[in-house]
C-alpha positions in Angstrom: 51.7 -74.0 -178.4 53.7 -76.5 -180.7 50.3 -77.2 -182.7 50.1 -73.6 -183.6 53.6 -73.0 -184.8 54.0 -76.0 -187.2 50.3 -76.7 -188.2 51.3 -77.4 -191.5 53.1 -80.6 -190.3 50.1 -81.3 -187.4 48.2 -81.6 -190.5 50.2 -83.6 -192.6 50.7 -86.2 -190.1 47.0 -86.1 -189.6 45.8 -86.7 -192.8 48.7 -89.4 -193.3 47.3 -90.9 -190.4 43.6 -91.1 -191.4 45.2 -92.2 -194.7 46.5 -95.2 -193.8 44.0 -96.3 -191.4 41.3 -95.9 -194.0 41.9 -98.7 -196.4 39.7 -101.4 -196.0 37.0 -99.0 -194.5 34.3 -100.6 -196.8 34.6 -103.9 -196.6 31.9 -106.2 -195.3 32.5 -108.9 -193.0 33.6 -111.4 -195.1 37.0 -112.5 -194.0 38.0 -115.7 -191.8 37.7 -114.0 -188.4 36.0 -115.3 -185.6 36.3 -111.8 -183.7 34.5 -109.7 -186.8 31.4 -112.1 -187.4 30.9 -112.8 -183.6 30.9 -108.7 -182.9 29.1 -108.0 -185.7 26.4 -110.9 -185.0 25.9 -109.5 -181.7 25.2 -105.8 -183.3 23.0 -107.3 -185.3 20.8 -109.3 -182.7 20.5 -105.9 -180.6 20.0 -104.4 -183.8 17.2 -107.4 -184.7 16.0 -108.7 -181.7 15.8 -105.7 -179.5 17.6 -107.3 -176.8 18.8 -105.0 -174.1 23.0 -104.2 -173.7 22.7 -106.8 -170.8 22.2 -109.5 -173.0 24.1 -110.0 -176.0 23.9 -112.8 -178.0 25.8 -115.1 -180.1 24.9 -118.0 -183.3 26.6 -120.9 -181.8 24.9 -121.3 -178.2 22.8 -124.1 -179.8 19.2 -123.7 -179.4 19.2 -121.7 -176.0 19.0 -117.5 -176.3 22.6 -117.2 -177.4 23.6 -114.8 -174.2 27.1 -114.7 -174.2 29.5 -113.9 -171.3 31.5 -111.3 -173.2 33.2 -107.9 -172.6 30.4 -105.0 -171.7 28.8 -104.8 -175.4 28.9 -100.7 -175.5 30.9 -101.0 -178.7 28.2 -103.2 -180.6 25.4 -101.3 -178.6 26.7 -98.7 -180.3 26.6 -100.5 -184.1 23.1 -101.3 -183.2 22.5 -98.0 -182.6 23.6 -96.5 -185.6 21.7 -99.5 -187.4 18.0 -97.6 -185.8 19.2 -94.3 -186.9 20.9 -94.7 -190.4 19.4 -97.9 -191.4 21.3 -101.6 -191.4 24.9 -101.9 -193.4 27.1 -104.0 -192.4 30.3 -102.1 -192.7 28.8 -99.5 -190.0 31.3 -101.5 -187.5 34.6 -100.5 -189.4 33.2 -96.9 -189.8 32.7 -96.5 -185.8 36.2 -98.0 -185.2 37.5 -95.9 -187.9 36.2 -92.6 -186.1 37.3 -93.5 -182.5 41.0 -94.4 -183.9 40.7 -91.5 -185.7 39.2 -89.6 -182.0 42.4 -91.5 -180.9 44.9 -90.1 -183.0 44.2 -86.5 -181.7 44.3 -87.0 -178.4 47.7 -89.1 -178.4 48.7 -85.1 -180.0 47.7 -83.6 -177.2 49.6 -85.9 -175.1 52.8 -85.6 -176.9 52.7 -82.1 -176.9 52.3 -81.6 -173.4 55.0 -84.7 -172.9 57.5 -83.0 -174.8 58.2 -79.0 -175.5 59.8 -79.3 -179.2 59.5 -80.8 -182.1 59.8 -84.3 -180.4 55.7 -84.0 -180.0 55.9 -84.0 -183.5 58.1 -87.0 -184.4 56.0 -89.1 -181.8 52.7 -88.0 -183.4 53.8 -89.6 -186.5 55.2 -92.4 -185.6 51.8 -93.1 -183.7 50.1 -91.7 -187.0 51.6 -94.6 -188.8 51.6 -97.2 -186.3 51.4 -101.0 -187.9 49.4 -102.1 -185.6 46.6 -99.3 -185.3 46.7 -99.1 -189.8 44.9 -102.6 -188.7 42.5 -101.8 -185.7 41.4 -99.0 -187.0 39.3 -100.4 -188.6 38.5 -103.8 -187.4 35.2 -104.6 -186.6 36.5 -106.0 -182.4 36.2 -103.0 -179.7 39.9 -102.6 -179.6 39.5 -99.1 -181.2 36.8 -98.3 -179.1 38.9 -99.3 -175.8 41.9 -97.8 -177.3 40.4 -94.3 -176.9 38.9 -94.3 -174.0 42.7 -96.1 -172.6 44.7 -93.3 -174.6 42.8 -90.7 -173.0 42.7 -92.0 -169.4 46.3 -92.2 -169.7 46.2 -88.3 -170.9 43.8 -87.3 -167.9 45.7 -88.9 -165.4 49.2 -87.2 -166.0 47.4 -84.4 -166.3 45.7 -84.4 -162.7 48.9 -86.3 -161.0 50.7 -82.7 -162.7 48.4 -81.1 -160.7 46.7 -80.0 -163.4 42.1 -79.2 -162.8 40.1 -81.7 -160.4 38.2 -82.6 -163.8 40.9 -85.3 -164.9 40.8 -87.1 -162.3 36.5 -87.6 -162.6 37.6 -88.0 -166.3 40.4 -90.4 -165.5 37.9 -92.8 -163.8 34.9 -92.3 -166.5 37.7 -93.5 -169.4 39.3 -96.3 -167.4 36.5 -98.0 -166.2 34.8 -97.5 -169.7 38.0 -98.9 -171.2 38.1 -102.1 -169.0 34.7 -102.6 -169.3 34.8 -102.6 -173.4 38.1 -104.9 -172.8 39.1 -106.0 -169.9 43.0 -106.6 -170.5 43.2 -102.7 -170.5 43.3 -103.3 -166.8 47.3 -103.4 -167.3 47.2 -99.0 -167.3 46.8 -99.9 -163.4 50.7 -100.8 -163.0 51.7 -97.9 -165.0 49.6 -95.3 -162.9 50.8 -97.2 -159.9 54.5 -96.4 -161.1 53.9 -92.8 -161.8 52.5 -92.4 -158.6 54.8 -93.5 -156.5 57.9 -92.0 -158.4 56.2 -88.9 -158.4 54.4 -88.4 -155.8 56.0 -91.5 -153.4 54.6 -94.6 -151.9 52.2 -92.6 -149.4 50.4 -91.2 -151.7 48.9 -94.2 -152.6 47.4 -94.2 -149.3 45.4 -90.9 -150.0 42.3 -91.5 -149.9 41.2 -90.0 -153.6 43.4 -92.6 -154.9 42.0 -95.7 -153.1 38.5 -94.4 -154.2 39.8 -93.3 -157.8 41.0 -96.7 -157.9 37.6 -98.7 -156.8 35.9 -96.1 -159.0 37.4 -97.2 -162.0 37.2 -101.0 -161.1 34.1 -101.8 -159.5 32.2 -101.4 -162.7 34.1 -104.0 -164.5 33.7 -106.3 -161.2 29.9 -105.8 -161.0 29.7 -106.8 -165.0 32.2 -109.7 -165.3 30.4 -110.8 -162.1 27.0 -110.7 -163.7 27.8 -111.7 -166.9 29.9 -115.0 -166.2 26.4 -116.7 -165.2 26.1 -117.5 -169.5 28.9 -119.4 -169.2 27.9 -121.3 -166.5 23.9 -121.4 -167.8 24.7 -121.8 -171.5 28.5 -122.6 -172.0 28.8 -119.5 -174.3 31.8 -117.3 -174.2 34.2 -115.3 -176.3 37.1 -116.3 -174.2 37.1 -115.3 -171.1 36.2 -118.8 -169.3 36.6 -121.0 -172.1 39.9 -120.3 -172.7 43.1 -121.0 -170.9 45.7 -117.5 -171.0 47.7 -117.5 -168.0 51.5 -118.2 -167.8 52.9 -121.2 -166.0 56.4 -122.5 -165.4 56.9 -123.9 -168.5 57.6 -120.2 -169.6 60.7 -120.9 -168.4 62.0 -123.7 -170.3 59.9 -123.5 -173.7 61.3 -120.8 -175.8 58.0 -120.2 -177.6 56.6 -117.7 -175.5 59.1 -115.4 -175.5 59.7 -116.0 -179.2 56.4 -115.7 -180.1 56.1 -112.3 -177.4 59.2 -110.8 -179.2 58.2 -111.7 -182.8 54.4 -109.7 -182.2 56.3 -106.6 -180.6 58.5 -106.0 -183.4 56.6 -107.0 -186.3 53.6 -105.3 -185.0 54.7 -102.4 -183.0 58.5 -101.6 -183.5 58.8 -102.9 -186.8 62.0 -103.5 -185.9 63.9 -100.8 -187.2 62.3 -98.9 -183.8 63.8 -101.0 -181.6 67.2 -100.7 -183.2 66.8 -97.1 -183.1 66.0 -96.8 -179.5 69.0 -99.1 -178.3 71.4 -96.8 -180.6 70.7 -93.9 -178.4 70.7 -95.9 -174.9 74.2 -96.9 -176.4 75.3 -93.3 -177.6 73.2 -90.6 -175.6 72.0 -89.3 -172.6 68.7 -90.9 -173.2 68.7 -92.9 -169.7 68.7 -89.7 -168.0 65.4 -88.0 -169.5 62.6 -87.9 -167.4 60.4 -88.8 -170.7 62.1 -91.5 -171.2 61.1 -93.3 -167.6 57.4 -92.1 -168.2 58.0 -94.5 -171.4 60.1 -97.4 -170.3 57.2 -97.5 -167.3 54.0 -97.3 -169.5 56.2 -100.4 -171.4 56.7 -102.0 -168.9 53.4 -102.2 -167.7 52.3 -103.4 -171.0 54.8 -106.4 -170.9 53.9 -107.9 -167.8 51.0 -107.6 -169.3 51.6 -109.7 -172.5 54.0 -112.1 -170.0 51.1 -112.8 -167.6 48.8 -114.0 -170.4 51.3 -115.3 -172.8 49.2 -118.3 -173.8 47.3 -115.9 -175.5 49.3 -112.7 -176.6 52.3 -115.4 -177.8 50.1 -116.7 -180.4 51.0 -115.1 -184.0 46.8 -114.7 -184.3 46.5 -112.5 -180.8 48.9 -109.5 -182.7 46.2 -106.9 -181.7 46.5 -107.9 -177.8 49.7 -105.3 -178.4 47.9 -102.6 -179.2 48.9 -101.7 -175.5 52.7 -100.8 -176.4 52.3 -98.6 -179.1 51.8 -94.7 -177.3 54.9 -95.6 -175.2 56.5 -97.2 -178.0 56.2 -93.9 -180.1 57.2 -91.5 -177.2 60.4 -93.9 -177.0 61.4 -94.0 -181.1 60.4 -90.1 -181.1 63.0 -89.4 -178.0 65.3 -92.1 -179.0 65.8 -90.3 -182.8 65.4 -87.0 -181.6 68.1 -87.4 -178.8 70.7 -88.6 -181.5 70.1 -86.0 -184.2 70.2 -83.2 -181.8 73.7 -84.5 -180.3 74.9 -85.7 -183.6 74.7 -82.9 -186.2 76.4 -80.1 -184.5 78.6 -77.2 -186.8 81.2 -78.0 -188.3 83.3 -74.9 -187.4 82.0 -75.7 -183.7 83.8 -79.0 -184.3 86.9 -77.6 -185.8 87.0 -75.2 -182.6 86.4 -77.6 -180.0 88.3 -80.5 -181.5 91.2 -79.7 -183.9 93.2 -82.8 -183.5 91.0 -85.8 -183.9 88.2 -83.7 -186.2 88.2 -86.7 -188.8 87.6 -89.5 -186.4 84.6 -87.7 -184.3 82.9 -86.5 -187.9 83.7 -90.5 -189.1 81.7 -91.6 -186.1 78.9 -89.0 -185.7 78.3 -89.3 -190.0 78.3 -93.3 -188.9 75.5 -93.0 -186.1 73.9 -90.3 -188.6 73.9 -92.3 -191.4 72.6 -95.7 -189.1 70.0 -93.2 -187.7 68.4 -92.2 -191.5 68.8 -95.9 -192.5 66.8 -97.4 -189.7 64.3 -94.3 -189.8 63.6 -95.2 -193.7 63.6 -98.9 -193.0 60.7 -98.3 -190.2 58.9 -96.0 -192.8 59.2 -98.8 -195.4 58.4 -101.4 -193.0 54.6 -99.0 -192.6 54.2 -99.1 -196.1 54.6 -102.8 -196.3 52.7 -103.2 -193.6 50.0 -101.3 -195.3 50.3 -102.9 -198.2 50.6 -106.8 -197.8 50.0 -107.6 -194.2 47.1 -105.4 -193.8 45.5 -107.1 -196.8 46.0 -110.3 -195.6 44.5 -109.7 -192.6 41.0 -108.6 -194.5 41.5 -111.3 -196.6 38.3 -112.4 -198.0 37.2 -115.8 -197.0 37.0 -118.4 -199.7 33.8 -119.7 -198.1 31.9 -116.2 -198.2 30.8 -116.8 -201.5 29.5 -120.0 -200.6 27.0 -117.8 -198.3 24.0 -117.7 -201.0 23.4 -121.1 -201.9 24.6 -122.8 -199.0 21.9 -120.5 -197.0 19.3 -121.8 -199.6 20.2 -125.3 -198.7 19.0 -125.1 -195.3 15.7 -124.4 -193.7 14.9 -121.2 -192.6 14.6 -122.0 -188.6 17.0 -125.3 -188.7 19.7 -125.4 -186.5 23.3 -125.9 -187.9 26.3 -127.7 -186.6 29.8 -126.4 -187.9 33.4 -127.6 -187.3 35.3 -125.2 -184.7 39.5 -124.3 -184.1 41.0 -126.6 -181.7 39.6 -127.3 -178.1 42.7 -127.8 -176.4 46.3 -126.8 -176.4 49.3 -129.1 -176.3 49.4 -128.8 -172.4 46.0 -129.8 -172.3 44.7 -126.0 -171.3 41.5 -124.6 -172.8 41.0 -123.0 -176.0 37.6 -121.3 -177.4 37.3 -123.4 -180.1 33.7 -121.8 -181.4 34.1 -119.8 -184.6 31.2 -118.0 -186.0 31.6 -116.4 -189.3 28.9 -119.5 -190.7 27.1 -118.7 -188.3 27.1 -114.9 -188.9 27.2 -115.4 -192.8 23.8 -117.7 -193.2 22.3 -115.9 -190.2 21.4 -119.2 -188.1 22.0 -120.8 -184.7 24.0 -124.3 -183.7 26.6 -125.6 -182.2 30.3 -126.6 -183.2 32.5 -129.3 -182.7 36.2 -129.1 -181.7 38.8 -130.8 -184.0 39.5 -133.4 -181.0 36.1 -134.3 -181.0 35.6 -134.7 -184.9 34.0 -138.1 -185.7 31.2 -139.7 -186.6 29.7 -140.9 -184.1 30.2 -137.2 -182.3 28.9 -135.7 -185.0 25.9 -137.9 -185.3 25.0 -137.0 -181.7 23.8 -133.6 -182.1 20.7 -135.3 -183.8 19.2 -135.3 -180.2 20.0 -131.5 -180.2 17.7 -131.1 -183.1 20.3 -130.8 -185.5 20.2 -131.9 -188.7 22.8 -130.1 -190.9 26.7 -130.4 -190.6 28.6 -127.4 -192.2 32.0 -128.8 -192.5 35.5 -127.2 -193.5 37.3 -129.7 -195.8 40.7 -128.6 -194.1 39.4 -129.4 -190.8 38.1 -132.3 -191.6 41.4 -134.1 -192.8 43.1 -133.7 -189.7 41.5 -136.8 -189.0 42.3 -139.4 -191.2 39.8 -141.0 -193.5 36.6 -139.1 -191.7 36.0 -137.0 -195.0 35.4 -140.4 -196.3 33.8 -141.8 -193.9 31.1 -138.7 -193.8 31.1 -139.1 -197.4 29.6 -142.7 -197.7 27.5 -142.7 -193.9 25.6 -138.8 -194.7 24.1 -137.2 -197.7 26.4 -134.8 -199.1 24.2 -131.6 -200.1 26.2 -129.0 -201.6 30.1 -128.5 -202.0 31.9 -125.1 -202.7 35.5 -123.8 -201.9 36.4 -126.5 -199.3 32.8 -126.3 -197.4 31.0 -129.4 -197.4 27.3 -129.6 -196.2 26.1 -132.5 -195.0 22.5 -133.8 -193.8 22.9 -135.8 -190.6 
């Protein structure tokens, strides 16, 4: 085996890997994101409330139970869980995502090496070890790393049993897909890619086989059965985390407005390829054999599937904010850089005295033009290994961010009633096509531990605000920012309600 003859390197990339994903690890909730304080409230209230996995709940559902139509909550069930065992603290979140990504890491190992038989297993490992993207997820508290690992794995299990390989990875191909589109549902776009492989593998009929038609509603049915069910506190209570209340398909103006594709092409290389990668990869289309590897259609399929992916719900994965929506590309994206590089080296630094022998007469130009690709090759290689370290360094700082509100927390808690419900100012409610957006954020909501209702930007006034008095609200967190969207309403707010406490941009009001 691979792993056994260069362990020393398995190892390095390993603990590089766990490196980079761990910083950040111990951070509490605390930054701007809607995602983190809605998963982590939900924890919490199975943690608090005792409520059963078929019923999580959120802050902002005003004064009803909170139940949420949401992805299947094992991820926070599992939070909650560890809150029983070892006690509440919030960071518990990061440190479960952290040891699935980490759960992830080594099976993506296992995968390359049986993908590849050299040292290409290695070069893929570590460009999956030091993947943008997954320095982020790892340890974000959102069940992408929880998904990711049951998705990684299916993939593993199901090239495995389509290999022919025991009957035992195609039962464990169905219990990590269905698990992995129950925790999320967009990892539903693994279906083309199997879909691809079977019927270049195997051909067309085979998809007729009975084991795959009931390998198929295996792996689906428990994600119908729970969307199904759970959709019905959307419709009861209007709660969602953006599934019904949000607006991601494509339409035709894909075709004429140049943001989607922009905004599609901007998240893939900044977030998977880092650029340099995809550079890399089109030098050896352009200078090797590459087409013609059987790896390198497994890849260009399991991309493939994710894009159609991101171009079917580009509303959504287009968006700047949606960067880990990509998390999809990055095992295919690291077999393709690690093939890619591999390919050119391996064609590209032959002997010189087998060069002198083969060549005699035009010796200078070939060595000018394989020390050119060479040389292109080492650049782009240290500019993707740069690009991870910035990566690490600035972008993954910004994402954890603290909030400047969070240390409002404390004394804007105090100013409010234990059992009062709040009303706080929300994203925007509709897009500039007129499509839905979820406009409900929650860290307020998470932060002072309360229940409410907010208010879309469109719907900022006055008047609108007023009207949740019938609600039985009588306290209106407000974000300064938000609020002069709409021009002269800070004012106006100002001099009509009483103005309670002020900090960092966060206004409370009494209504």
């Amino acid at each position: 085996m691979l792993i056994k003859k260069n362990k020393t390197f398995w190892i390095i990339i390993f603990i590089a890997g766990c490196l980079v994903r761990s910083t950040h690890l111990l951070q509490p909730i605390n930054t701007n994101s809607w995602r983190e304080a809605d998963v982590s409230a939900i924890a919490r209230n199975f943690y608090v409330n005792g409520t059963d996995i078929f019923h999580p709940q959120i802050g902002y559902g005003g004064n009803g139970p909170g139940y949420v139509e949401s992805e299947f909550q094992l991820y926070t069930y599992l939070i909650a869980t560890c809150h029983k065992i070892f006690g509440y603290w919030e960071q518990t979140g990061r440190i479960v995502s952290f040891v699935f990504s980490i759960l992830t890491m080594l099976v993506f190992f296992k995968l390359s090496n049986y993908l590849f038989v050299g040292k290409e297993a290695l070069l893929s490992s570590a460009f999956f070890a030091l993947s943008p993207l997954l320095m982020v997820i790892s340890v974000s508290v959102q069940p992408e790393a929880f998904m990711f690992f049951f998705y990684t794995a299916g993939a593993y299990t199901f090239i495995k049993w389509l290999d022919g390989e025991s009957g035992k990875f195609y039962w464990l191909t169905i219990l990590c897909i269905s698990i992995a589109i129950l925790c999320k549902v967009t990892a539903a776009n693994i279906g083309i890619f199997f879909l691809a492989l079977i019927i270049i593998k195997k051909g067309w009929r085979f998809l007729l086989k009975p084991k795959v038609f009931i390998m198929g509603l295996l792996i689906t049915l428990p994600s119908i059965l729970w969307y199904s069910y759970c959709h019905k506190f959307y419709v009861l209570y209007g709660n969602s985390l953006g599934i019904s209340n949000e607006y991601h398909w494509m339409g035709w103006d894909f075709f004429t407005n140049h943001y989607f594709i922009a905004g599609l092409i901007k998240n893939e290389l900044s977030n998977v390829w880092t650029v340099a990668g995809a550079l890399i990869a089109l030098l050896a289309i352009a200078f090797t054999d590459l087409r013609k590897d059987k790896i390198f259609l497994f890849a260009i399929l399991w991309y493939a599937a994710a894009c159609f992916f991101y171009i079917i719900t580009c509303r959504t994965t287009a968006q700047q904010w949606a960067w880990y929506y990509h998390i999809f590309s990055v095992p295919a994206v690291s077999v393709l850089m690690a093939l890619s590089a591999f390919k050119l080296f391996t064609r590209y630094i032959p002997s010189i005295s087998s060069l002198l022998k083969n060549s005699p007469n035009n010796v200078h130009e070939l060595l000018f033009k394989k020390n050119i690709i060479i040389f292109t090759l080492l650049l782009l290689i240290s500019f993707t290994l740069l690009s991870d370290f910035r990566y690490l360094t600035r972008t993954k700082s910004k994402v954890f961010q603290v909030s400047k509100f969070y240390s409002c927390r404390i004394p804007l808690e105090a100013c409010i009633p234990k059992d009062s419900l709040i009303l706080t100012t929300g994203g925007r409610g509709l897009s500039d096509e007129g499509h839905l957006f979820a406009f409900d954020i929650g860290y307020f909501y998470y932060w002072l531990n309360k229940k409410g209702y907010s208010i879309s930007i469109e719907k900022l006034s006055l008047k609108n605000i007023k009207s949740y008095k019938r609600e039985g609200v009588r306290y209106f967190v407000a974000e300064e920012q938000k609020l002069k969207l709409v021009p002269h309403l800070e004012e106006e707010l100002k001099n009509k309600l009483k103005v309670l406490f002020e900090c960092n941009g966060c206004i409370l009001f009494k209504i």
